[in-house]
N, C-alpha and C positions, 0 to 999 in steps of 0.2 A: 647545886640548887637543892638536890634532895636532901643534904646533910642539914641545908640551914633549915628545909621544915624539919625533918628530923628532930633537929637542935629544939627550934622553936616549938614543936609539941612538948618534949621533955622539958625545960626550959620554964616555958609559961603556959604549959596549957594548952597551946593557940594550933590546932591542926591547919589551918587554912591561912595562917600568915605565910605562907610561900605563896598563893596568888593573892593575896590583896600586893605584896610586892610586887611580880607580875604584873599586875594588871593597873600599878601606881608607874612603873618605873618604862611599859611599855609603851606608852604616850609621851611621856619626858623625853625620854631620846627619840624618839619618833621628830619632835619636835624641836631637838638640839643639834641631830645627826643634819648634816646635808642633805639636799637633795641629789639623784640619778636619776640623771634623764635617760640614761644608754641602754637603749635598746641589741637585742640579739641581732647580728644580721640572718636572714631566713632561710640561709642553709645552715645552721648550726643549731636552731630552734629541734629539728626534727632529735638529732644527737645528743643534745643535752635533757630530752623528755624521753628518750632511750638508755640512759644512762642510769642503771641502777643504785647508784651514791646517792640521789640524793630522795632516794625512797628509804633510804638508810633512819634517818631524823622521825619522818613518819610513823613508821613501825613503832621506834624510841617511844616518841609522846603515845600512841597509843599502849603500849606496855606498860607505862610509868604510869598514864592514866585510869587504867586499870588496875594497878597496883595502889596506887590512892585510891579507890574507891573501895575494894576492899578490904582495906586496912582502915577506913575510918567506919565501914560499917562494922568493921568487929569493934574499932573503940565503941561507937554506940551499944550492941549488943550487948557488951559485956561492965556497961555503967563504967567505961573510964570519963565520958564528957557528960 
């Protein structure tokens, strides 16, 4: 995903067409994907909220989204948009 904004700034310009993708394609499958009904059973809720994996993604988006932010404030700053 970061390649295609990547891409997509170099490309045409567009810093922010990697979330208007996002935010076109995360409703479409929302709405395509099946539903899940299944619930955790409640001894295994406490273990998998203990389980450091999946604070892993977390961290991710918050670094990446700080890295977008500034990298587009230096595009600003420095008259690339």
């Amino acid at each position: 995903m970061l390649f295609i904004g990547l891409y997509a700034e170099y490309k045409y310009a567009n810093v922010i067409f990697l979330l208007w993708l996002f935010y076109a394609l995360t409703p479409l499958l929302d709405y395509m994907l099946p539903l899940d009904n299944y619930n955790l059973p409640s001894h295994l809720v406490r273990t998998y909220q203990k389980d450091q994996r999946f604070l892993f993604p977390l961290y991710m988006t918050f670094t990446f989204d700080l890295f977008a932010y500034v990298y587009m404030m230096w595009l600003v700053s420095t008259d690339h948009i």
